[in-house]
C-alpha positions as CSV (number, residue, x, y, z in Angstrom):
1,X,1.6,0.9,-15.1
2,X,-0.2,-1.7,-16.8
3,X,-3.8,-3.0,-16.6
4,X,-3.0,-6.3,-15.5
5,X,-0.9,-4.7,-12.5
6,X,-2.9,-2.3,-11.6
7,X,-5.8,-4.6,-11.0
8,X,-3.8,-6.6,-9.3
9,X,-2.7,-4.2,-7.1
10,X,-6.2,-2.8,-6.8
11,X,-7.6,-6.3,-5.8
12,X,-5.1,-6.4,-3.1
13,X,-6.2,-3.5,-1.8
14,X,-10.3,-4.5,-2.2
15,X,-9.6,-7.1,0.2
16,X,-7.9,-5.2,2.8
17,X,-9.8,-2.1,2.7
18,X,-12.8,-3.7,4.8
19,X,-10.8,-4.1,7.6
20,X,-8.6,-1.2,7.1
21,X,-11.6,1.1,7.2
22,X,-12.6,-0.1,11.0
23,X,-9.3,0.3,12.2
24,X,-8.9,3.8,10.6
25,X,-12.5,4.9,11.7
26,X,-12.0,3.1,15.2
27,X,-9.0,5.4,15.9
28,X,-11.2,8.7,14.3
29,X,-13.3,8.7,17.4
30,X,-12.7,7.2,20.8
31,X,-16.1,8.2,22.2
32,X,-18.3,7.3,18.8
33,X,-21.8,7.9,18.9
34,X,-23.0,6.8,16.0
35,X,-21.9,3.0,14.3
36,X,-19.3,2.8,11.9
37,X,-20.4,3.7,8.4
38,X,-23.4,6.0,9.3
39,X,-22.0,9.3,8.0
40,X,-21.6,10.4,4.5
41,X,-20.2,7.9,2.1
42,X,-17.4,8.6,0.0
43,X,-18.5,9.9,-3.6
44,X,-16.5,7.5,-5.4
45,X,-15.5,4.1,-5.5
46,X,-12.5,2.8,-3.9
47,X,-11.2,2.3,-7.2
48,X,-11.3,5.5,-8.2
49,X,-10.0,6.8,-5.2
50,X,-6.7,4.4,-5.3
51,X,-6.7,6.0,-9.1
52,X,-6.9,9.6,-8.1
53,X,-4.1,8.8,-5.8
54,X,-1.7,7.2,-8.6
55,X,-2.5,9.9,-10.7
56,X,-1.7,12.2,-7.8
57,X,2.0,10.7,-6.8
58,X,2.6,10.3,-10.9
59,X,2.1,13.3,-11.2
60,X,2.1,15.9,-8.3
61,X,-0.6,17.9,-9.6
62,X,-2.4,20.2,-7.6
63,X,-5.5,19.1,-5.6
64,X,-7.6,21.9,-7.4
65,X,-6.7,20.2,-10.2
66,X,-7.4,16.6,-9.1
67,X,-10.8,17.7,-8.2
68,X,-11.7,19.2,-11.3
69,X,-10.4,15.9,-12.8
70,X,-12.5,13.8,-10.1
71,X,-15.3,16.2,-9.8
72,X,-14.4,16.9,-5.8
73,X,-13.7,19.9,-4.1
74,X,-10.5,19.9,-2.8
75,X,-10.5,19.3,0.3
76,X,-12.3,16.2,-0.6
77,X,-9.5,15.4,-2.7
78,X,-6.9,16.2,0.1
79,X,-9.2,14.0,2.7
80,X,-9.5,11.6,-0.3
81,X,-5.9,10.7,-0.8
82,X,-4.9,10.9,3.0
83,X,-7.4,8.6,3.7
84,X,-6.2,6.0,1.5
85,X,-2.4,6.2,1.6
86,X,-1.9,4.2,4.5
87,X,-3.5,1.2,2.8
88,X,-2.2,1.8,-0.7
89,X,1.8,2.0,0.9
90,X,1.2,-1.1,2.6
91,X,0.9,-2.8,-1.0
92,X,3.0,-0.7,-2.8
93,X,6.1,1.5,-1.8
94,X,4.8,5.3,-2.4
95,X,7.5,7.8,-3.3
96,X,8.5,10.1,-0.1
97,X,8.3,13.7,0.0
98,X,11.4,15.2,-0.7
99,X,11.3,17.7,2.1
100,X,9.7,17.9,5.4
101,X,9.3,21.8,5.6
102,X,5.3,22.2,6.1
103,X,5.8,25.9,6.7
104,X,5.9,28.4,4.1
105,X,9.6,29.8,3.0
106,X,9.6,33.1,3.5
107,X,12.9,34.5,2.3
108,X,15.4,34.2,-0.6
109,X,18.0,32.1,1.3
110,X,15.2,29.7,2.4
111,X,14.4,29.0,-1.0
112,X,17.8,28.4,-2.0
113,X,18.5,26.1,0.8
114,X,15.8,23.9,-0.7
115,X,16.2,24.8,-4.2
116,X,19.9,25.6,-5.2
């Protein structure tokens, strides 16, 4: 990807993210106590973050490795990237996971289903 495109990307995604984040932190809590943007703010820029995703979907590494590379833990990195997809695919087509197994394969021919 080049600069110019991904700035233009990112600057598409600057100007929706306002209103994206009250409609994703709307739905977080029906009964919210506190005002939208009291808690913890995230540790890096939404630049960075719609970075660590593109380098995430580039390259499928893992998100131990994402968060040595960002300096998160990884569940930071996992919150991180889930957080942000929604906004990110509605300006740019993200690649789909290739299978929809979220359990763990647990036997020889269940690998080779997936994995001839």
């Amino acid at each position: 990807m080049e600069l110019s495109e991904f700035n233009s990307i990112y600057n598409e995604i600057e100007s929706k993210y306002p209103e994206y984040e009250i409609k994703f932190l709307s739905k977080q809590k029906k009964n919210r106590t506190r005002d939208i943007g009291a808690g913890r703010h995230f540790k890096h820029s939404v630049r960075d973050r719609f970075r660590m995703l593109l380098v995430y979907y580039k390259l499928y590494i893992t998100h131990i490795l994402s968060g040595f590379l960002f300096d998160l833990d990884q569940s930071n990195v996992h919150r991180d990237i889930r957080y942000m997809e929604p906004l990110v695919s509605s300006c740019i087509p993200l690649p789909q996971k290739l299978y929809n197994l979220t359990r763990r394969l647990r036997t020889v021919q269940e690998v080779e289903i997936y994995f001839p």
